[in-house]
N, CA, C and O atoms as a GROMACS GRO file, in nm:
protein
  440
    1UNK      N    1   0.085  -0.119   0.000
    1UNK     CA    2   0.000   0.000   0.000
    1UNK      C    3   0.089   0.124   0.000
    1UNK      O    4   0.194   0.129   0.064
    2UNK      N    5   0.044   0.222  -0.073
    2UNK     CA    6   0.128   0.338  -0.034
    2UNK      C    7   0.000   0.476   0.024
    2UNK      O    8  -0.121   0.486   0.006
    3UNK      N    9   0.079   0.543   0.080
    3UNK     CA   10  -0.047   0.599   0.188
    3UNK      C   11   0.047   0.776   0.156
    3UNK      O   12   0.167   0.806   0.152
    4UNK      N   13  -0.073   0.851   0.140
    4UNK     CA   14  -0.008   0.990   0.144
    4UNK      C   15  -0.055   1.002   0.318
    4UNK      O   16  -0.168   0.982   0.363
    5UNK      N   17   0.069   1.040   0.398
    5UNK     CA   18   0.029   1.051   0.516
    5UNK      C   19   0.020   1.190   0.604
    5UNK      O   20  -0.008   1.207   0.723
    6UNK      N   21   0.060   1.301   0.478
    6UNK     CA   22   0.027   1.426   0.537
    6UNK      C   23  -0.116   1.468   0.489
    6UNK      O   24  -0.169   1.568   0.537
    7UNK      N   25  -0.196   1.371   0.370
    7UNK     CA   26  -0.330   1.387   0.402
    7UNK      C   27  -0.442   1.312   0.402
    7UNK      O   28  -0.555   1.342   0.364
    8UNK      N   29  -0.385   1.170   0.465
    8UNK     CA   30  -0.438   1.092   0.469
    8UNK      C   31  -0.509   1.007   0.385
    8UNK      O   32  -0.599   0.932   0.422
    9UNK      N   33  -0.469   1.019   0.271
    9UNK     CA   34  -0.525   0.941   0.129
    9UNK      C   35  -0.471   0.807   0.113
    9UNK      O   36  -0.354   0.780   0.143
   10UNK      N   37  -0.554   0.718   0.064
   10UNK     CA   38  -0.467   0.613  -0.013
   10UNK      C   39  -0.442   0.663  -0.147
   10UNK      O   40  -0.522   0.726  -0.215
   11UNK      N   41  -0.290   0.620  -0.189
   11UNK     CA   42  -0.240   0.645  -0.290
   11UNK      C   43  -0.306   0.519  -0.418
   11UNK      O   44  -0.366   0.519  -0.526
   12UNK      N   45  -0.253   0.434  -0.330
   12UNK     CA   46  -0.238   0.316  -0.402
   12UNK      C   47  -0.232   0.194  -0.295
   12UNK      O   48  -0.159   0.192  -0.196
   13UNK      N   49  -0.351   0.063  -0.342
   13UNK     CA   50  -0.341  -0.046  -0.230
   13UNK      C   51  -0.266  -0.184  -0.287
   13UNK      O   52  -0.271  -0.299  -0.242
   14UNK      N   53  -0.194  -0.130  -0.404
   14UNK     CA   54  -0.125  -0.250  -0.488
   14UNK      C   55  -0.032  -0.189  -0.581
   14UNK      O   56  -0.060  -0.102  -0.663
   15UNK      N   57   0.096  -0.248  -0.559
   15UNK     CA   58   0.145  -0.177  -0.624
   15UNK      C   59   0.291  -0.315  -0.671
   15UNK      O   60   0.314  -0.419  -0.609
   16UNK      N   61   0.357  -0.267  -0.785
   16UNK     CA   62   0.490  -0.362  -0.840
   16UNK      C   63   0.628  -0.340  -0.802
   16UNK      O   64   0.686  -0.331  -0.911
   17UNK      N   65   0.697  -0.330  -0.727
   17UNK     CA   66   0.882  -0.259  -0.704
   17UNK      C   67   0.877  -0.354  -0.841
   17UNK      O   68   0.826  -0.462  -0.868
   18UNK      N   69   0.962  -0.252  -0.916
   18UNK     CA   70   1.048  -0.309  -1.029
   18UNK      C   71   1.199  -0.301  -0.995
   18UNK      O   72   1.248  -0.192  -0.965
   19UNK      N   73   1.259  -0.393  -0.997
   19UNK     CA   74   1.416  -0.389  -0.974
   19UNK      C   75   1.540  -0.396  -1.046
   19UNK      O   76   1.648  -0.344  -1.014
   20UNK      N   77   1.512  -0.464  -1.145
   20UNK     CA   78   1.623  -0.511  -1.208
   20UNK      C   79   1.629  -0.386  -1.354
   20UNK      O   80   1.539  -0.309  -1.387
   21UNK      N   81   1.747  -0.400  -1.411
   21UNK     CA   82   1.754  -0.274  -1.516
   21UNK      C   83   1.613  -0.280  -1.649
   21UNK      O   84   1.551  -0.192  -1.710
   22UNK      N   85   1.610  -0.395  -1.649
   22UNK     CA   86   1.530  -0.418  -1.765
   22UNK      C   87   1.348  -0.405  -1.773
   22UNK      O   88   1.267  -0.381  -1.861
   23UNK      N   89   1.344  -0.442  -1.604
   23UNK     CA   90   1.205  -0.368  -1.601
   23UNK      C   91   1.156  -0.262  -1.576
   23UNK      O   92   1.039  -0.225  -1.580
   24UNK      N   93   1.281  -0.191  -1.537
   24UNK     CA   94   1.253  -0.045  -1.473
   24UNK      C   95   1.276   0.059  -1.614
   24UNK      O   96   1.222   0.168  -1.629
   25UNK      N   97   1.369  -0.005  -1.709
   25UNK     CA   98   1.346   0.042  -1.872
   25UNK      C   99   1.216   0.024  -1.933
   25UNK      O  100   1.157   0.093  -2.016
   26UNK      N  101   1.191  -0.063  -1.884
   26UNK     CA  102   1.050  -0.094  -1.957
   26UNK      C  103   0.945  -0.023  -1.926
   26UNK      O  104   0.881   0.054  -1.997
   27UNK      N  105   0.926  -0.059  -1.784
   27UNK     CA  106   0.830   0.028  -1.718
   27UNK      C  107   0.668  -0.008  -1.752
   27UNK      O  108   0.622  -0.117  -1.716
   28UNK      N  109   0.594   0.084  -1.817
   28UNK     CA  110   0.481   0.045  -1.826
   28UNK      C  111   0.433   0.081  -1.966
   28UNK      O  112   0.315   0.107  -1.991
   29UNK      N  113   0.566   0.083  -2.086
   29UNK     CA  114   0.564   0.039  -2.208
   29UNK      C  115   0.511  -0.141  -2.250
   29UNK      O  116   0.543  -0.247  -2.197
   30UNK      N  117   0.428  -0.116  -2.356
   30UNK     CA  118   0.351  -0.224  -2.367
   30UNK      C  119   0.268  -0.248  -2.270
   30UNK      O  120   0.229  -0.365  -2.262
   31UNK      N  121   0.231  -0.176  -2.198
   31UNK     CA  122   0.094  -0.202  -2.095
   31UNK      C  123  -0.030  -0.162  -2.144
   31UNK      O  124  -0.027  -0.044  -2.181
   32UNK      N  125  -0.160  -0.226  -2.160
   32UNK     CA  126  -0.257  -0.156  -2.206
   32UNK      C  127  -0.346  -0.112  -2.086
   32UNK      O  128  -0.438  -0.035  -2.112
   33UNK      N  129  -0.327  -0.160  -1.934
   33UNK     CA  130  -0.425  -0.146  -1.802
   33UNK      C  131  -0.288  -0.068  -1.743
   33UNK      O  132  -0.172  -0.109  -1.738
   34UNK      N  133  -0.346   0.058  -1.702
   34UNK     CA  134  -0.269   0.160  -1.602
   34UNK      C  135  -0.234   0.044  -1.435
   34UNK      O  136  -0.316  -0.025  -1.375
   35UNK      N  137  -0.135   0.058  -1.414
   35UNK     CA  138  -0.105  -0.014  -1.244
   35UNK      C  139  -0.033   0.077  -1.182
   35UNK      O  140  -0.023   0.186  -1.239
   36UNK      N  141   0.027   0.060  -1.069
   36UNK     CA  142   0.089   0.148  -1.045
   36UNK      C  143   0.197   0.072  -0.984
   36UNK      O  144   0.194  -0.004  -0.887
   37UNK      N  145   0.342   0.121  -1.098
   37UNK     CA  146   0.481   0.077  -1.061
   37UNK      C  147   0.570   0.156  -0.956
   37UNK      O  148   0.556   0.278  -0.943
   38UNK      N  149   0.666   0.082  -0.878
   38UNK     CA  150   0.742   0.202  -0.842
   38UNK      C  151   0.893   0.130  -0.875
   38UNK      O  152   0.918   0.009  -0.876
   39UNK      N  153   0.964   0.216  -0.896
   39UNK     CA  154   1.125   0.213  -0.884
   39UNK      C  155   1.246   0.308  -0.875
   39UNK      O  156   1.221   0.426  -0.901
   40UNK      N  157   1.341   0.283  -0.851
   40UNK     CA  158   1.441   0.390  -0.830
   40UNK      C  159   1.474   0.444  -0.921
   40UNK      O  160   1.387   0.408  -1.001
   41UNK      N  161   1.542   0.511  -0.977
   41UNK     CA  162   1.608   0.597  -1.071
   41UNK      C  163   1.654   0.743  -1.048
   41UNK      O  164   1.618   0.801  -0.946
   42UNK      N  165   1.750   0.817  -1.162
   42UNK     CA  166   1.779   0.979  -1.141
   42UNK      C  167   1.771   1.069  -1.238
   42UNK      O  168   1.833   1.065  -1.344
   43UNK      N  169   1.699   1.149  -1.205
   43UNK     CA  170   1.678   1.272  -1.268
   43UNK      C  171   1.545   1.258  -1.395
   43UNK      O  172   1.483   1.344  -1.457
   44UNK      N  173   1.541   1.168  -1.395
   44UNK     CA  174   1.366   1.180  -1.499
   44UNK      C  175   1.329   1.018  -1.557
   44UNK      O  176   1.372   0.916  -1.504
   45UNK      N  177   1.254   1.023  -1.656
   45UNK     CA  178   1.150   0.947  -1.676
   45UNK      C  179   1.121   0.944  -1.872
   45UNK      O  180   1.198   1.029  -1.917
   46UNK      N  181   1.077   0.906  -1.936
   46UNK     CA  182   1.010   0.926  -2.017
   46UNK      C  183   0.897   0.831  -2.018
   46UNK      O  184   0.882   0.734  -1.944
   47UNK      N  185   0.815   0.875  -2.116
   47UNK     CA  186   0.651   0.786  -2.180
   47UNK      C  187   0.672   0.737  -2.282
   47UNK      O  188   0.563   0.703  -2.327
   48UNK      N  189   0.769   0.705  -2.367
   48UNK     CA  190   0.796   0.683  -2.489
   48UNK      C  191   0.728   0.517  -2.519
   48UNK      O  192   0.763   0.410  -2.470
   49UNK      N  193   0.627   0.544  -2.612
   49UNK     CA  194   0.593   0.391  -2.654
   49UNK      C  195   0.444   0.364  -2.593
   49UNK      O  196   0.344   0.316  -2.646
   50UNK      N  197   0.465   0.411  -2.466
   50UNK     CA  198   0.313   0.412  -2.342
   50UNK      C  199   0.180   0.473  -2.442
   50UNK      O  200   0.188   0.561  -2.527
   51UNK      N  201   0.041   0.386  -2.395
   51UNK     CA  202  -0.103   0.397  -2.492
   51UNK      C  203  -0.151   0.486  -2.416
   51UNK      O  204  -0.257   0.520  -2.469
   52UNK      N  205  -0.126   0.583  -2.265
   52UNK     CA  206  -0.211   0.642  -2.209
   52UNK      C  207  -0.122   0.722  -2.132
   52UNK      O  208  -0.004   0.690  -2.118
   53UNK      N  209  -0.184   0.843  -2.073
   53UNK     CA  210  -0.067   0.924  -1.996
   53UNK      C  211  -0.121   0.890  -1.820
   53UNK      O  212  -0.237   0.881  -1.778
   54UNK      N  213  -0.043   0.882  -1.772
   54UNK     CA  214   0.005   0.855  -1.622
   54UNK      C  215   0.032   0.961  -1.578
   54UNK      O  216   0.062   1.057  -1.649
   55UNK      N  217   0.026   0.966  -1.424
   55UNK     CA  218   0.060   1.042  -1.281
   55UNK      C  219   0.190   1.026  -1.250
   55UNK      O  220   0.211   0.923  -1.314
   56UNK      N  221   0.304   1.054  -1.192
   56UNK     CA  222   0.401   1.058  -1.115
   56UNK      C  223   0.467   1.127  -1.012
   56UNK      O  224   0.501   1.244  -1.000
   57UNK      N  225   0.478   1.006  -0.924
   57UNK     CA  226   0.530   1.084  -0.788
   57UNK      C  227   0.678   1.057  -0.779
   57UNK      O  228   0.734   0.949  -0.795
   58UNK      N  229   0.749   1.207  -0.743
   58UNK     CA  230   0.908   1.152  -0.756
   58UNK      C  231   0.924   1.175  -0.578
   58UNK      O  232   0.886   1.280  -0.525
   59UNK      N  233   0.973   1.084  -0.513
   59UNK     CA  234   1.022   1.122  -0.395
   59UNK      C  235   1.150   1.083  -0.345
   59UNK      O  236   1.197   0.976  -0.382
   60UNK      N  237   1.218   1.162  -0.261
   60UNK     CA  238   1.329   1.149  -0.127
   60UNK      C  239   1.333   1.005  -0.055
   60UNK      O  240   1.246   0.918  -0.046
   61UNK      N  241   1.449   1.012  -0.011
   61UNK     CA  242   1.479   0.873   0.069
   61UNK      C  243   1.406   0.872   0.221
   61UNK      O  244   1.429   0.775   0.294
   62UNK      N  245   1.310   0.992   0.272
   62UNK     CA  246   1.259   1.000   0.361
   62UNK      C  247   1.112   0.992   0.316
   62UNK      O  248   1.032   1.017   0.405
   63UNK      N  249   1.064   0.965   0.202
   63UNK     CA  250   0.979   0.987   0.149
   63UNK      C  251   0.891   1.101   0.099
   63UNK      O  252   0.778   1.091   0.053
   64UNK      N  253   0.953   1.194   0.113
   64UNK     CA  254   0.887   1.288   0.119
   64UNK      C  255   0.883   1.380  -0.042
   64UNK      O  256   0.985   1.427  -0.093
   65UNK      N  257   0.759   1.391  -0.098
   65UNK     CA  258   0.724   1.468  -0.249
   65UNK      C  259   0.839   1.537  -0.310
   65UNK      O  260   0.849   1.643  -0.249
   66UNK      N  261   0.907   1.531  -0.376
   66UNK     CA  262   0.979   1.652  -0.447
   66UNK      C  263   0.926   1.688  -0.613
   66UNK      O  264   0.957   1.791  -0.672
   67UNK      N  265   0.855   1.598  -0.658
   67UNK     CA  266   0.809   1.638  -0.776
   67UNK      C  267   0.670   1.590  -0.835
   67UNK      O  268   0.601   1.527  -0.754
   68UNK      N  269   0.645   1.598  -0.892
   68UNK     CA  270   0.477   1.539  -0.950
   68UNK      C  271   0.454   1.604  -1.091
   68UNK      O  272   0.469   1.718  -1.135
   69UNK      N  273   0.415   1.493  -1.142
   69UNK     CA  274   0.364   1.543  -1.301
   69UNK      C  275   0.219   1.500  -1.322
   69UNK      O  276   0.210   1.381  -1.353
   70UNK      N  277   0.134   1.547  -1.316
   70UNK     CA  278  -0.011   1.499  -1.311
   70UNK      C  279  -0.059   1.463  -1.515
   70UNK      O  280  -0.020   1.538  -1.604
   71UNK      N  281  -0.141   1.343  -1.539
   71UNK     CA  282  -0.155   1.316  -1.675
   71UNK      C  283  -0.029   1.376  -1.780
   71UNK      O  284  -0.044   1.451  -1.876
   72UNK      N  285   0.092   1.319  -1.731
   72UNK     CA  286   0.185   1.319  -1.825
   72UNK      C  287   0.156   1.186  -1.943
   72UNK      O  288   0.133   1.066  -1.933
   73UNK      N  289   0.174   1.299  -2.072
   73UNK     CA  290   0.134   1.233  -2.195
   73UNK      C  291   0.208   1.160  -2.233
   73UNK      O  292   0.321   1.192  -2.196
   74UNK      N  293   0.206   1.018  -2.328
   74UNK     CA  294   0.255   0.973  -2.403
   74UNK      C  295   0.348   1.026  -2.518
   74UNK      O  296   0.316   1.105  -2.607
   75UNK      N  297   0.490   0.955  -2.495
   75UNK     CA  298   0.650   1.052  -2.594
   75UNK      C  299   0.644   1.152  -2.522
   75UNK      O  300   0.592   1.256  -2.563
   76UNK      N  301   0.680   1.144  -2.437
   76UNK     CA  302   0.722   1.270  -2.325
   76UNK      C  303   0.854   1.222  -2.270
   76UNK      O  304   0.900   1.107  -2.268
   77UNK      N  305   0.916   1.356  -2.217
   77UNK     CA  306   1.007   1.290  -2.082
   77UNK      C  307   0.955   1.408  -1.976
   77UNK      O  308   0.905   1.517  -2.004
   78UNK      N  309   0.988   1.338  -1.817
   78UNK     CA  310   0.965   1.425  -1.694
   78UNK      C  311   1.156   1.413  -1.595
   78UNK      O  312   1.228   1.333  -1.535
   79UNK      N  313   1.151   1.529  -1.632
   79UNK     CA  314   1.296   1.529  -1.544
   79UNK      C  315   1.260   1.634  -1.369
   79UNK      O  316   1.177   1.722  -1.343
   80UNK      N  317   1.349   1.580  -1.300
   80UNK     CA  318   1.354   1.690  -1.148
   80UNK      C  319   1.448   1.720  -1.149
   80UNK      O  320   1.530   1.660  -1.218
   81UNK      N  321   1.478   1.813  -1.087
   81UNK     CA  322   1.615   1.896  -1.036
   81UNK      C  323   1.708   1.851  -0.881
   81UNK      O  324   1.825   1.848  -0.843
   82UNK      N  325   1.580   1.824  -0.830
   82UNK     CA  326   1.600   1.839  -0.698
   82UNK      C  327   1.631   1.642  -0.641
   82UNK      O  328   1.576   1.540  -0.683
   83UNK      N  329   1.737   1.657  -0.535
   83UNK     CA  330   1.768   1.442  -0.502
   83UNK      C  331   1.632   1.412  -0.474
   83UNK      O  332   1.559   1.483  -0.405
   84UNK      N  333   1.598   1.307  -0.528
   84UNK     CA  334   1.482   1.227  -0.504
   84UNK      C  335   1.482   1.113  -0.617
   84UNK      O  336   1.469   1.146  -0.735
   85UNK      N  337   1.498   0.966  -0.578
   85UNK     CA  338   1.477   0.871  -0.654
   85UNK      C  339   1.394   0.755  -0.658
   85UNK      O  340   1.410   0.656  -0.729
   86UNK      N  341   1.290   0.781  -0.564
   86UNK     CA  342   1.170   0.687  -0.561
   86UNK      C  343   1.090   0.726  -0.663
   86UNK      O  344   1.081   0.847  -0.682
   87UNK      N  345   1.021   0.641  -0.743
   87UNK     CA  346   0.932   0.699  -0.866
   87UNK      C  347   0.807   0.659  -0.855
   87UNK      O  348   0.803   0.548  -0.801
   88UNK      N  349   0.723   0.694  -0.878
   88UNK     CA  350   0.602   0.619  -0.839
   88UNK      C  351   0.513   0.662  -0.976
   88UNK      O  352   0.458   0.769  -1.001
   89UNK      N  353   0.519   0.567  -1.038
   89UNK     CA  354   0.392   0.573  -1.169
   89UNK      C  355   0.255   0.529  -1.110
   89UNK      O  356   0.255   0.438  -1.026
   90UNK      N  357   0.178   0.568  -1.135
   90UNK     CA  358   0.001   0.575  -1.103
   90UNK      C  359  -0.072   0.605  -1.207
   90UNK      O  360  -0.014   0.678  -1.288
   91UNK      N  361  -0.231   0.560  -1.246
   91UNK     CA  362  -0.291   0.598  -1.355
   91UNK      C  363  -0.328   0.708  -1.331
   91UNK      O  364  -0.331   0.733  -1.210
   92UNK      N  365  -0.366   0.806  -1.413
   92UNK     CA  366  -0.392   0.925  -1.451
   92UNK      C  367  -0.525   0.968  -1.339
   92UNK      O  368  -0.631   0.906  -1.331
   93UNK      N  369  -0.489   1.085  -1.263
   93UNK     CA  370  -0.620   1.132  -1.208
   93UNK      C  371  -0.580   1.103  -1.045
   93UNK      O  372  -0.628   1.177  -0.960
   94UNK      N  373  -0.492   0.996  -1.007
   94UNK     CA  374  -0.454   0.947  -0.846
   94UNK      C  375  -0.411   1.097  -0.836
   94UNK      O  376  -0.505   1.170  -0.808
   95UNK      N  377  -0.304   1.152  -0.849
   95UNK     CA  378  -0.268   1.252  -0.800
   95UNK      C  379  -0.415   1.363  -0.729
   95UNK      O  380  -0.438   1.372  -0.608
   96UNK      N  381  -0.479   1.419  -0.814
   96UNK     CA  382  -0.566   1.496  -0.800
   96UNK      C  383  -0.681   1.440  -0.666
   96UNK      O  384  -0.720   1.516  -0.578
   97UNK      N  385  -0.729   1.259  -0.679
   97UNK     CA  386  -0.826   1.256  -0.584
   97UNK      C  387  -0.733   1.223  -0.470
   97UNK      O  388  -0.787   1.205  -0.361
   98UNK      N  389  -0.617   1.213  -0.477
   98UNK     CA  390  -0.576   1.158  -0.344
   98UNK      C  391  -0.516   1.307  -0.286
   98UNK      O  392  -0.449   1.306  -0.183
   99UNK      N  393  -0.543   1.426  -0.352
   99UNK     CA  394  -0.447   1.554  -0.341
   99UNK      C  395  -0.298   1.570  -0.304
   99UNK      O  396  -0.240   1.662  -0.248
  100UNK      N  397  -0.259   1.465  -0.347
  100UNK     CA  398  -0.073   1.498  -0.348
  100UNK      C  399  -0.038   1.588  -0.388
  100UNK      O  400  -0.073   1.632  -0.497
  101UNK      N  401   0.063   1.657  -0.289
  101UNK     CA  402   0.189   1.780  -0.329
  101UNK      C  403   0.253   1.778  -0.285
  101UNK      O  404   0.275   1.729  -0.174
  102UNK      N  405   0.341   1.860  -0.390
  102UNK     CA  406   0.510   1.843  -0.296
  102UNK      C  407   0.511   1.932  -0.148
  102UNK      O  408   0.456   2.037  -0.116
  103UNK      N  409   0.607   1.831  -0.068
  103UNK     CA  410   0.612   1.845  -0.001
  103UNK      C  411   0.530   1.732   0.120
  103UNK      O  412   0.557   1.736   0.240
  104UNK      N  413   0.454   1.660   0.075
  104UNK     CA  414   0.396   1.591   0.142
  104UNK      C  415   0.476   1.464   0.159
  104UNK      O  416   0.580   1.433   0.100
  105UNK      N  417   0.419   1.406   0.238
  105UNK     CA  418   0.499   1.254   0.282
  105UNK      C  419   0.418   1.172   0.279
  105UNK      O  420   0.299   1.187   0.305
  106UNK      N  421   0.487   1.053   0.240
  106UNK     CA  422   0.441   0.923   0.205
  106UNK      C  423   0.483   0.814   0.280
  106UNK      O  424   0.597   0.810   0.326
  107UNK      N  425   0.373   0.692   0.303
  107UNK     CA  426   0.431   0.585   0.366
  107UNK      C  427   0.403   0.462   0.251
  107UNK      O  428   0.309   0.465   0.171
  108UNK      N  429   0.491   0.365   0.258
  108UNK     CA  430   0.493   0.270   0.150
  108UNK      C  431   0.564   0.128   0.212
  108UNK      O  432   0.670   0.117   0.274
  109UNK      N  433   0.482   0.043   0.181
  109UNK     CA  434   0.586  -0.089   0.274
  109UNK      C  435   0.605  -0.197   0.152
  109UNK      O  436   0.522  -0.278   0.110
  110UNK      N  437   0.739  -0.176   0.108
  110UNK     CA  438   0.850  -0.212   0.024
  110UNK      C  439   0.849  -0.379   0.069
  110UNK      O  440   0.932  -0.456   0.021
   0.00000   0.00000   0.00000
């Protein structure tokens, strides 16, 4: 489960750690059902190949928000500036009903 815990939302009650290089390249290319992946990485993301645009949460090793791209489109890339390498892909629209922002914190049991 991952839980926004500065406002009490569920994020997500199922979710995939991707680990190894090849699925975290992959990602959720060739997916036709939105899930919600998470994995590490630095400094951005792309949609390249993806049938639908997705949510993303980029966070800190404390968990805590540093970036968000709400319905990022397909052939895109999303880069941050700021350290944070937890990624959290979600289908389109989680961001908004669960009201994530940066700055908020998250709990997630890995």
């Amino acid at each position: 489960m991952i839980k926004n815990i500065s406002k009490n939302t569920i994020i997500s009650m199922d979710f995939n750690l991707l680990k190894d290089f090849w699925n975290k390249s992959k990602g959720l290319i060739n997916s036709n059902i939105p899930k919600t992946i998470v994995f590490y990485t630095r400094f951005g993301i792309h949609t390249f190949g993806m049938k639908y645009p997705i949510d993303v949460i980029v966070a800190d090793k404390k968990f805590k928000v540093i970036a968000i791209s709400e319905s990022l489109k397909p052939n895109r890339i999303f880069l941050w500036k700021k350290k944070g390498n937890l990624v959290i892909e979600l289908e389109k629209d989680v961001i908004l009903k669960t009201q994530t922002e940066i700055n908020d914190f998250l709990e997630l049991n890995l």
